[in-house]
ROZA-989147 format. One record per residue (C-alpha): y, x, z. Coordinates in pm, 1 decimal. Layout:
! ROZA-989147
<pt <Y X Z>>
...
! end
This chain:
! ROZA-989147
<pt <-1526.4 -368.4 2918.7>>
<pt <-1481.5 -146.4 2599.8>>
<pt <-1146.7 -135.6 2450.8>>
<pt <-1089.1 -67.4 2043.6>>
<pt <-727.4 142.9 1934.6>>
<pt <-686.1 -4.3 1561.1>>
<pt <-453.3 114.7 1335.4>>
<pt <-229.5 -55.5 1122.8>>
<pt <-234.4 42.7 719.7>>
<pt <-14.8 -21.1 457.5>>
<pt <251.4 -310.4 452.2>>
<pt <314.2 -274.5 830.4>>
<pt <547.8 25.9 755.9>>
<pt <915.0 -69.6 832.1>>
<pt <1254.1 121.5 892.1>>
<pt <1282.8 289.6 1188.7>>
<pt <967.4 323.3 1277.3>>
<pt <850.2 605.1 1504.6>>
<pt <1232.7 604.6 1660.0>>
<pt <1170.1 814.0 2002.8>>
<pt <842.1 1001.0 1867.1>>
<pt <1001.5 1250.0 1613.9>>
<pt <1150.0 1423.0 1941.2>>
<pt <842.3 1391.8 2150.4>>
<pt <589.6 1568.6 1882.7>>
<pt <881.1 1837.9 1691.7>>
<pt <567.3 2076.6 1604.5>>
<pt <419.1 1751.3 1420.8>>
<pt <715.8 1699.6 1238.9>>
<pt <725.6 2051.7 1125.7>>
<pt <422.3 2033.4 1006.4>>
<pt <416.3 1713.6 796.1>>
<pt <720.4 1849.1 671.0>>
<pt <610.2 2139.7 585.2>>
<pt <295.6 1964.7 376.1>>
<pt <510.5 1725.4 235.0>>
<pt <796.5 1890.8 101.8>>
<pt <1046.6 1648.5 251.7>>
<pt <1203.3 1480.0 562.6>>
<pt <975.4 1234.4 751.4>>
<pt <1168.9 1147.7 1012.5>>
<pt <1458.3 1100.1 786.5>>
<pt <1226.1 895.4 553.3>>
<pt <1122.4 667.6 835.1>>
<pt <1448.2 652.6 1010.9>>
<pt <1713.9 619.5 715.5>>
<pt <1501.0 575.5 391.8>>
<pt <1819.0 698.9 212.5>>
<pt <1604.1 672.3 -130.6>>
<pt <1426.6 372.2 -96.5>>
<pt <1091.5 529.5 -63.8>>
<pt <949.4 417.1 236.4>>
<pt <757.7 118.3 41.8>>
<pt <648.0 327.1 -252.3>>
<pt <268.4 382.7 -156.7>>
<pt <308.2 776.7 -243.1>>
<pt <503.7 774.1 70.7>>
<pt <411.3 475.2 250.2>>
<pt <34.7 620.0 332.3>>
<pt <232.8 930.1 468.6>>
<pt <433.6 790.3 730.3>>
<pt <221.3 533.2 849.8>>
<pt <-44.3 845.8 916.7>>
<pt <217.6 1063.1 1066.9>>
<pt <392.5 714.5 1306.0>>
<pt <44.1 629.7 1385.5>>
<pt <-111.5 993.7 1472.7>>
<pt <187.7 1054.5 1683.3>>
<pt <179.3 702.6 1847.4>>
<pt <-175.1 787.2 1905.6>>
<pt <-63.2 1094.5 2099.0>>
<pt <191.3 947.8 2303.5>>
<pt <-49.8 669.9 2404.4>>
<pt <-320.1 823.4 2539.5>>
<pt <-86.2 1110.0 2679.6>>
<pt <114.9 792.4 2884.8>>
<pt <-171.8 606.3 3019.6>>
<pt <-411.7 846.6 3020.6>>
<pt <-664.6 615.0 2836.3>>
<pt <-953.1 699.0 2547.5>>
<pt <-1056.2 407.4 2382.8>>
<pt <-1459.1 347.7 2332.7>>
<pt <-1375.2 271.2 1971.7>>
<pt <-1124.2 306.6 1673.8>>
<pt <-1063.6 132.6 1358.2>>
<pt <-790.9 163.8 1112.4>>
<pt <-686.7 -90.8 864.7>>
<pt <-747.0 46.5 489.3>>
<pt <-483.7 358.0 507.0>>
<pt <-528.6 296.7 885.2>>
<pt <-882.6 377.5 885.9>>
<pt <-736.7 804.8 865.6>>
<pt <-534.7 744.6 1164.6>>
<pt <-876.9 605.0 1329.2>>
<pt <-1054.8 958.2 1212.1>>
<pt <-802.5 1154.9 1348.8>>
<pt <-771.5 1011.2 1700.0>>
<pt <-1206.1 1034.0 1669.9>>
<pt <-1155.2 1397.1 1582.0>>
<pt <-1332.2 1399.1 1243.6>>
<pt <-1023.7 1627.2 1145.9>>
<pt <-693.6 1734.6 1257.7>>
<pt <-346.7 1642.1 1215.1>>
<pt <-266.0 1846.7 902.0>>
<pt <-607.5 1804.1 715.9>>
<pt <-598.4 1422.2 743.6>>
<pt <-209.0 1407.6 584.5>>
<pt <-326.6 1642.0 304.0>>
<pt <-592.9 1401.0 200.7>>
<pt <-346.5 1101.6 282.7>>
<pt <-118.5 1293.2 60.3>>
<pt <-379.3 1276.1 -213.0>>
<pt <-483.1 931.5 -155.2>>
<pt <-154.6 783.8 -194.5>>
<pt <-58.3 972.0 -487.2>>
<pt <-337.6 860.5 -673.5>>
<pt <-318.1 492.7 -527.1>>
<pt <63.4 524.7 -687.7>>
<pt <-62.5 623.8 -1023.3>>
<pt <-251.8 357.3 -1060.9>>
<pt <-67.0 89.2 -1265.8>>
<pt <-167.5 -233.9 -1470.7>>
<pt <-321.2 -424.2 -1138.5>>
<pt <-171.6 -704.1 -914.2>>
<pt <-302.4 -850.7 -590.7>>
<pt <-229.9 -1175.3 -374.0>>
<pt <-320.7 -1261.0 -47.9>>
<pt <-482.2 -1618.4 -0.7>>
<pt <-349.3 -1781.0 274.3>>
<pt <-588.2 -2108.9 476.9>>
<pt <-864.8 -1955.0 275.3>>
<pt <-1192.4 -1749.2 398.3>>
<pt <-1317.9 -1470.5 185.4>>
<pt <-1676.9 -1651.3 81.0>>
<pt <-1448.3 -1985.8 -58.6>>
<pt <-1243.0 -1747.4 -247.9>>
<pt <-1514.9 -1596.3 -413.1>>
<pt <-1644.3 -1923.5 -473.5>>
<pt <-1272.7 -2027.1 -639.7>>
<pt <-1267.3 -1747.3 -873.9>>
<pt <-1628.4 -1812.3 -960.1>>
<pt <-1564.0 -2172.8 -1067.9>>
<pt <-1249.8 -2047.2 -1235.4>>
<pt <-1443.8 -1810.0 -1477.3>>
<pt <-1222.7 -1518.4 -1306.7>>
<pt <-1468.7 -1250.8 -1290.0>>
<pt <-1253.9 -963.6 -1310.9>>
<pt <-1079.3 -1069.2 -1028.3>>
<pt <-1254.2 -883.8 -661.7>>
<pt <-1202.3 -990.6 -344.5>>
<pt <-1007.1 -666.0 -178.4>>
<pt <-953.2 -771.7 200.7>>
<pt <-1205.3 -1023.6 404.8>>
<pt <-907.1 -991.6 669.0>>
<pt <-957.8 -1327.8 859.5>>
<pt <-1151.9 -1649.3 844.7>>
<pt <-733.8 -1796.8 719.1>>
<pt <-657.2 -1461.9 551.7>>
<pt <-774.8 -1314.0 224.2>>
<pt <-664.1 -1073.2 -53.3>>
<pt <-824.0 -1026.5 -441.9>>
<pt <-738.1 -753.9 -610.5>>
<pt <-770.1 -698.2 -1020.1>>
<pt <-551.5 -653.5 -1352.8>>
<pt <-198.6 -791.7 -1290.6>>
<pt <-241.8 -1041.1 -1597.7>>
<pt <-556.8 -1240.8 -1385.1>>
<pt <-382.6 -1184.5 -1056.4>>
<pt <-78.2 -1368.2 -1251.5>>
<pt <-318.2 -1640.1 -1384.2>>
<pt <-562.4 -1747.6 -1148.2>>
<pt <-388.1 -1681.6 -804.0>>
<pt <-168.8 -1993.1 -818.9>>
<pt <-472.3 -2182.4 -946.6>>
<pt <-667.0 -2123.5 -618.5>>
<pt <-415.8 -2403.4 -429.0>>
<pt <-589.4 -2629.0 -683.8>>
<pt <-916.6 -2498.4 -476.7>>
<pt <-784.8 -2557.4 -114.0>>
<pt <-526.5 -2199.3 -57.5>>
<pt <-302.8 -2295.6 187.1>>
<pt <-27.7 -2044.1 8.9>>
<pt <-25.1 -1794.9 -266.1>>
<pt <165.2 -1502.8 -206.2>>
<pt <178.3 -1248.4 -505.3>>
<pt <187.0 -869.7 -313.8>>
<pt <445.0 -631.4 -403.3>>
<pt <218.9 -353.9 -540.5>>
<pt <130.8 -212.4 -883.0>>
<pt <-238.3 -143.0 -869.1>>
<pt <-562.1 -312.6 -791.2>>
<pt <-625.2 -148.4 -457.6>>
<pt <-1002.3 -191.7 -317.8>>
<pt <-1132.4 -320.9 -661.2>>
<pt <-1360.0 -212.1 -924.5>>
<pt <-1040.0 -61.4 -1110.3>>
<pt <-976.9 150.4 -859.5>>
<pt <-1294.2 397.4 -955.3>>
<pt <-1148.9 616.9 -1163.3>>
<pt <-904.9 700.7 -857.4>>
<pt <-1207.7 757.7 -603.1>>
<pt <-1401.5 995.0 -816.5>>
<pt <-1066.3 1197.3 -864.9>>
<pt <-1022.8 1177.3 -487.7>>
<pt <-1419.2 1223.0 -441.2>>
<pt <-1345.0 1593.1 -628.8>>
<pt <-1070.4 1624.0 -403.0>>
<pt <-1239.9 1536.7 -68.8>>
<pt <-1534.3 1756.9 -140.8>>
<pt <-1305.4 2108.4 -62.2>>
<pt <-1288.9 1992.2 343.2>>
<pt <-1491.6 1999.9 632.3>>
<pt <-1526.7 1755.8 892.0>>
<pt <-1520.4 1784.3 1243.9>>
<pt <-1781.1 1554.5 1481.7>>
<pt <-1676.7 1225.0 1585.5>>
<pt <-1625.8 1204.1 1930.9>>
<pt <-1528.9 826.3 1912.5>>
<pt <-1696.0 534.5 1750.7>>
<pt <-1521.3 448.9 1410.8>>
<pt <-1619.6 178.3 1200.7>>
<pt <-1584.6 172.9 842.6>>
<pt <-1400.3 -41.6 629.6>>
<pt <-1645.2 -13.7 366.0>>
<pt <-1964.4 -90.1 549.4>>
<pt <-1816.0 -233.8 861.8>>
<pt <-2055.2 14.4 1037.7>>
<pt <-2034.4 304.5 1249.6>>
<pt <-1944.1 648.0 1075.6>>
<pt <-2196.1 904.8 1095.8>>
<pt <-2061.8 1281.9 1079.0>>
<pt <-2199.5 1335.3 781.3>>
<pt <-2072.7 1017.6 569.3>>
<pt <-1748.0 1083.2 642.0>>
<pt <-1632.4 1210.6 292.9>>
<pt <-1855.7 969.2 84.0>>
<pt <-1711.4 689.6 331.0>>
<pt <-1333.9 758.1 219.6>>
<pt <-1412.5 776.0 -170.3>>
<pt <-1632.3 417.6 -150.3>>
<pt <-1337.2 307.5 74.0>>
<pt <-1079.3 320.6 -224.3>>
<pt <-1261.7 91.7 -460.8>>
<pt <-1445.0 -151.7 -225.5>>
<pt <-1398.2 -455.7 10.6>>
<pt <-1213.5 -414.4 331.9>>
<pt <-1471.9 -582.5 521.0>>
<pt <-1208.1 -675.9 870.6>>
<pt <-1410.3 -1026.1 989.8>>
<pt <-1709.7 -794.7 1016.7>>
<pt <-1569.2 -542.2 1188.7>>
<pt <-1385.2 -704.3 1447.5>>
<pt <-1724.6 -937.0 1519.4>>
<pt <-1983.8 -647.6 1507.8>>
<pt <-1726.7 -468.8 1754.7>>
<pt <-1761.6 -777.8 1972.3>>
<pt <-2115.1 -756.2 1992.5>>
<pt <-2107.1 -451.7 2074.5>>
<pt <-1901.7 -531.1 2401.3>>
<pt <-1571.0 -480.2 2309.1>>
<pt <-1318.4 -672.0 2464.3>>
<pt <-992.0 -523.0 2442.4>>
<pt <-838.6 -455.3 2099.8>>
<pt <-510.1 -236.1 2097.1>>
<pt <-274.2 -211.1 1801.2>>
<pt <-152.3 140.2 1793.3>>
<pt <131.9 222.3 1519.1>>
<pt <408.1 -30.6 1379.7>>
<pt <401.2 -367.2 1376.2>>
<pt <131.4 -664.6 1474.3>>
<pt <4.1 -720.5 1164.7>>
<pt <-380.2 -647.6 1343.4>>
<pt <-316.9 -817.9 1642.8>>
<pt <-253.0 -1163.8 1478.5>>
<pt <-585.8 -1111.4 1254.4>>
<pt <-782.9 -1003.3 1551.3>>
<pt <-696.5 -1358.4 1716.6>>
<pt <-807.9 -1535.3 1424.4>>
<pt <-1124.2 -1436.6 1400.9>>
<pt <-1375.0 -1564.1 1613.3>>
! end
């Protein structure tokens, strides 16, 4: 048996998360705060400003909910999982609870990440629901929609293309004309995990390059490559992570060949859970 922690990324955030944790882990708190330059718990508890969903503070709290729900899990059943994954944002909680850096290192680049990810306007994205990643493709082939990417091979019913908001607008509905189940226009202002995003990754590649990275002491597998990290691709990893595919389908089957049996959502939500079971 091998079990896998995965953690959630961004869209699974929701009001009140962490509820019972901010108590548990104070010197966390403190910290984060401190970094930050505002509340957490009060962002994730009351959200008096309405920032929780803006992705400058979404990538934030989902890091801080999940490293501390990371904590208290291992700390109450005493269990270290054989490998870790994270979902997109997730994938930092995954490289904290492997140990390629600590708490506060892995919200400043968060931090950075998030900010940049906000800046980033002009781009729309829409998940494709009864649709696999490959037909997609296919879809926006057929379509002439080249400057549309596909950002998130989540599950065989389950995917998400990412470009400028004008496309997104245009061809997205057209792909129910191509066999989509449902089209759901996302709530988001750039074209996260896409070609446009490169401009952001070499700003956050500049960024990335004044930390050090500790050795992994737990199996992660990248988003970008859907294979294991090594210690020393960590950095170049995270920058390639921010303009390319989030390759889930792979990683959930190369984990299964590799004996995993057990995957564990830790952090809000079951967003992971559900795509886990539909991939097989």
């Amino acid at each position: 048996m091998a079990m896998v922690f995965m953690f959630p990324g961004q869209g699974s955030q929701v009001l009140g998360m962490g509820a019972g944790l901010f108590d548990r882990y104070p010197d966390m708190v403190k910290e984060a705060d401190g970094i930050l330059g505002y509340s957490m718990r009060e962002l994730c508890l009351e959200d008096p400003g309405d920032l929780l969903g803006r992705t400058d503070h979404t990538q934030p709290a989902l890091y801080v909910v999940n490293a501390m729900a990371f904590n208290a899990r291992t700390e109450d059943e005493g269990v270290t999982p054989d490998f870790v994954i994270g979902h997109s944002l997730g994938e930092y909680s995954a490289l904290y609870a492997a140990g390629a850096f600590d708490f506060a290192t892995g919200l400043k680049l968060v931090q950075k990440r998030g900010a940049l990810m906000n800046a980033a306007t002009g781009g729309g994205m829409a998940a494709i629901l009864g649709m696999d990643g490959d037909a997609v493709a296919g879809a926006l082939y057929d379509l002439g929609a080249d400057s549309i990417d596909v950002a998130n091979f989540n599950s065989p019913k389950q995917t998400v293309i990412s470009g400028l908001k004008a496309d997104i607008e245009t061809y997205a509905p057209r792909l129910k004309e191509s066999g989509a189940r449902r089209v759901v226009i996302l709530p988001v202002s750039g074209a996260f995990h896409s070609r446009y995003m490169r401009p952001a990754a070499e700003e956050f590649s500049d960024f990335i390059s004044g930390f050090s990275f500790g050795s992994l002491k737990i199996t992660c597998i990248a988003n970008y490559s859907a294979q294991p990290y090594t210690d020393d691709t960590i950095a170049s990893n995270l920058v390639s992570q921010i303009f390319s595919s989030v390759r889930w389908i792979d990683t959930i089957r190369g984990l299964r060949k590799l004996g995993a049996d057990t995957f564990v959502e830790v952090g809000p939500g079951t967003v992971l859970s559900k795509l886990e079971g539909q991939i097989t």
